[in-house]
VOVEXSE-270659 format. One record per residue: x, z, y of N, C-alpha, C in turn; residue number from 1. Coordinates in Angstrom, 3 decimals, padded with zeros to 6 digits. Each point is the difference from the previous one (the first is absolute). Example, Ala and Ser with C-alpha at 12.3 -4.5 7.8 and 13.67 -1.06 7.14 Angstrom:
[[013.190 007.800 -005.690] [-000.890 000.000 001.190] [000.900 000.000 001.200] 1]
[[-000.350 -000.720 001.050] [000.820 000.060 001.190] [-000.770 000.730 001.090] 2]
This chain:
[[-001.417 -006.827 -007.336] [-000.825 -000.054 001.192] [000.895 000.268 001.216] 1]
[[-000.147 -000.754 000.861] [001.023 -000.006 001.326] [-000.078 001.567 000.736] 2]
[[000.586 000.833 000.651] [000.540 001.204 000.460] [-001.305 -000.053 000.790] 3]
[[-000.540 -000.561 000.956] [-000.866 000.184 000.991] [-001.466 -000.175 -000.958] 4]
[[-000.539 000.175 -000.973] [-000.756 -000.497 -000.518] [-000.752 001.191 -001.571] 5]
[[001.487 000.554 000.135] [000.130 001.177 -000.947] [-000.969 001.533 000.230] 6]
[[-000.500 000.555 -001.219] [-000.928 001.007 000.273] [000.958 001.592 000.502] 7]
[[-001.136 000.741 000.582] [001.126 000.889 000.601] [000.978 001.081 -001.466] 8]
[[-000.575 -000.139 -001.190] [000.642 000.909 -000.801] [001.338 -001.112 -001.208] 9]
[[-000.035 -001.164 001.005] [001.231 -000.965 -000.649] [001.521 000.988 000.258] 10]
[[000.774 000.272 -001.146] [001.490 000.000 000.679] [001.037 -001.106 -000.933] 11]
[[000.395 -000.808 001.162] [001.140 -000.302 000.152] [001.728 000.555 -000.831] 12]
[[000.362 -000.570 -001.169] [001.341 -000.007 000.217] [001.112 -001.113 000.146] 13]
[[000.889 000.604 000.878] [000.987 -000.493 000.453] [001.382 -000.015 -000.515] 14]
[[001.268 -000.967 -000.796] [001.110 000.702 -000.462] [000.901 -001.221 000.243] 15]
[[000.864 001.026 000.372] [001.630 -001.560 -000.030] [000.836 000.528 -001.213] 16]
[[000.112 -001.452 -000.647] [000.701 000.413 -001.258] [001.721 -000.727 000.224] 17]
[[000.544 000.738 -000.580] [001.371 -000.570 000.060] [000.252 -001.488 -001.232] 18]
[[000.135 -000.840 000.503] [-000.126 -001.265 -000.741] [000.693 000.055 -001.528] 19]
[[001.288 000.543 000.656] [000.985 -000.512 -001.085] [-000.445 001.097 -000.986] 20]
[[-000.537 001.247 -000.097] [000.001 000.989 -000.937] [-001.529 000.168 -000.294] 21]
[[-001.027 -000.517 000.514] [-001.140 -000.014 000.120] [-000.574 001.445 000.310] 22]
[[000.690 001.030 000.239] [000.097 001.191 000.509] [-001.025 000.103 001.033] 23]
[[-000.949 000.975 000.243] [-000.972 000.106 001.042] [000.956 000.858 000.991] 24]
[[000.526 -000.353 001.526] [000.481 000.554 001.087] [-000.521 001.371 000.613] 25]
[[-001.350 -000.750 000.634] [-000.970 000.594 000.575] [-001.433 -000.417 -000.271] 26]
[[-000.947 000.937 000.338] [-001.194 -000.017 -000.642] [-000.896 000.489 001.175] 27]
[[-001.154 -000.410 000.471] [-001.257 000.607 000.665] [-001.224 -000.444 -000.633] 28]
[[-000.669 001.326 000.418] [-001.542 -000.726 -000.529] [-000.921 000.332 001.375] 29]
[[-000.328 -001.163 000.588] [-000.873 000.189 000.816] [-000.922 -000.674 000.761] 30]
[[-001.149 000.215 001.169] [-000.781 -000.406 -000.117] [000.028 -002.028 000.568] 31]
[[-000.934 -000.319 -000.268] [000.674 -001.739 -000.317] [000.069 -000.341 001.281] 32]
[[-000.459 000.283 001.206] [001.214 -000.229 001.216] [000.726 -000.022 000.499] 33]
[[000.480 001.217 -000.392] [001.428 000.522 000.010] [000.988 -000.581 -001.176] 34]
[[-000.719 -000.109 -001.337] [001.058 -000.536 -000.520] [000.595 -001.799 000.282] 35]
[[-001.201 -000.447 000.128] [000.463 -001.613 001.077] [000.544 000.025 000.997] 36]
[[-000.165 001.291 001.166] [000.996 000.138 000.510] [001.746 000.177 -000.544] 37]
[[-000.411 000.931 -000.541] [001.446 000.553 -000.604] [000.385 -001.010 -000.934] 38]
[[-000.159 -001.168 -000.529] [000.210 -001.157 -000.966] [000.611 -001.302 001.253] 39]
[[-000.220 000.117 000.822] [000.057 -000.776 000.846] [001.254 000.376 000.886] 40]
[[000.289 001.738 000.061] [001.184 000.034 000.641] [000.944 000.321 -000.802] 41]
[[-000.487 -000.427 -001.177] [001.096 000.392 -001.043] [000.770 -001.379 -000.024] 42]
[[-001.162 -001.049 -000.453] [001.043 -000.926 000.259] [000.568 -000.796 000.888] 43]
[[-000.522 000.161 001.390] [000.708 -000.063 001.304] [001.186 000.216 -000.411] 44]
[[000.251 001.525 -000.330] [001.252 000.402 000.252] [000.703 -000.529 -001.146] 45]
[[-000.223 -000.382 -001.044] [000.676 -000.251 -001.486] [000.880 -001.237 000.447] 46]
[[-001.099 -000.992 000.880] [000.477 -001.449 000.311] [000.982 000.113 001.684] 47]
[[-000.441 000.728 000.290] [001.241 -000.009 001.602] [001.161 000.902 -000.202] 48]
[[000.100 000.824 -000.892] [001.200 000.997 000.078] [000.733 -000.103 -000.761] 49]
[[001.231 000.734 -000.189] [000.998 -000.286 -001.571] [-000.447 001.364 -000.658] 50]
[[-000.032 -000.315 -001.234] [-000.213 001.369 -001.148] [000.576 001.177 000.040] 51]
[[001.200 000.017 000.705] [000.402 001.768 000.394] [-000.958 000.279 000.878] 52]
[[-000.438 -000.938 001.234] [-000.781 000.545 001.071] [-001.244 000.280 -000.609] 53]
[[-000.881 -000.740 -000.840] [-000.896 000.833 -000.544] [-000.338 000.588 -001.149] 54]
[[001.246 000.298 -000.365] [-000.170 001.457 -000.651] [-000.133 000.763 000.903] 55]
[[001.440 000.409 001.189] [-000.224 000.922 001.410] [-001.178 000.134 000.403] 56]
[[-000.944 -001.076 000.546] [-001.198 000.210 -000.105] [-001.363 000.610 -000.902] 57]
[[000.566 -000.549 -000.844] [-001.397 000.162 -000.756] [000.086 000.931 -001.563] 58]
[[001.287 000.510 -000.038] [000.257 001.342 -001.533] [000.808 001.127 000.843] 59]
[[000.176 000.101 001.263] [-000.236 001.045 000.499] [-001.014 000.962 -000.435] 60]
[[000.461 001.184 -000.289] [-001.073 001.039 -000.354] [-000.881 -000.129 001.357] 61]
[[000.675 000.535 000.992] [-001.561 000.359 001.356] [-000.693 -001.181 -000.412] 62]
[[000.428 -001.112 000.754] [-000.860 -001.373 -000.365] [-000.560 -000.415 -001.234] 63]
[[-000.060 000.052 -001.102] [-000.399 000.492 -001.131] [-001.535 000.906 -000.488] 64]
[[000.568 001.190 001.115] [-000.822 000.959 -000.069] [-001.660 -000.089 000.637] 65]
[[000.899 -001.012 001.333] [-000.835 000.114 000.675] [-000.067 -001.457 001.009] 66]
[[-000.427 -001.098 -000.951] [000.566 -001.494 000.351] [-000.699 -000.399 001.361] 67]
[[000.555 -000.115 000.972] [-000.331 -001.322 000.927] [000.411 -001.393 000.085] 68]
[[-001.420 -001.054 -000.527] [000.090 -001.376 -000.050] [000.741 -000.442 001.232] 69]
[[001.099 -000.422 000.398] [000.677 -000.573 000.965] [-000.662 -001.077 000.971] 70]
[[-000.765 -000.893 -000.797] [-000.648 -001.054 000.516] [-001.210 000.079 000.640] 71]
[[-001.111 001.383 -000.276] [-000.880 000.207 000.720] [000.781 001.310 001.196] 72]
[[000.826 -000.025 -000.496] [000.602 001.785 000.769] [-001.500 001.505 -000.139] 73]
[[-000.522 -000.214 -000.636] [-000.984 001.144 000.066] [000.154 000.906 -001.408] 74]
[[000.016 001.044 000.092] [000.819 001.107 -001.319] [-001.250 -000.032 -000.617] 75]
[[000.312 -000.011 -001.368] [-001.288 000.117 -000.965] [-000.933 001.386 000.345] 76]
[[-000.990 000.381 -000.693] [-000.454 001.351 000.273] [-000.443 000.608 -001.308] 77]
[[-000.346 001.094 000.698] [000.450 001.097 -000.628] [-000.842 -000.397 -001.946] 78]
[[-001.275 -000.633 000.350] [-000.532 -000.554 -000.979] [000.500 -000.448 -001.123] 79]
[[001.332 -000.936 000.195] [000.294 -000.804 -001.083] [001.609 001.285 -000.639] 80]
[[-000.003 -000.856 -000.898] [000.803 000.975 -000.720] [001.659 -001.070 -000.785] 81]
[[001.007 000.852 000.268] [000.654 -000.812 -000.446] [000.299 000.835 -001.720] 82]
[[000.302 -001.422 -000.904] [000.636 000.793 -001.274] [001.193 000.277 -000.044] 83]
């Protein structure tokens, strides 16, 4: 069911896996706006940057901890939870 359309007790997970090892990177679970957001600036950045830059970005512990989607610029809240 599309993100805007979803009931309020839906959660969302989110994960970038490392291709070659099928290894899970990073992980969120959260609510389905945020995670279409955050799916959306994930792969913004996957497709415009080179792979050192987003790792720098995006397996940073702070950023990690506490992810802001690049592409909306608005910091997740306090709601969603990262794994």
């Amino acid at each position: 069911m599309p993100a805007a359309l979803a009931g309020p007790g839906r959660v969302d997970h989110v994960e970038v896996v490392d291709v070659a090892s099928g290894e899970v990177l990073l992980a969120w679970n959260l609510t389905p706006l945020r995670a279409a957001r955050l799916a959306r600036a994930l792969r913004a950045d996957l497709s415009q940057v080179q792979p050192e830059e987003f790792a720098e970005r995006w397996l940073d512990g702070d950023n990690a901890a506490d992810p802001t989607p690049r592409a909306s610029g608005s910091p997740l809240r306090d709601s969603d939870s990262w794994v």
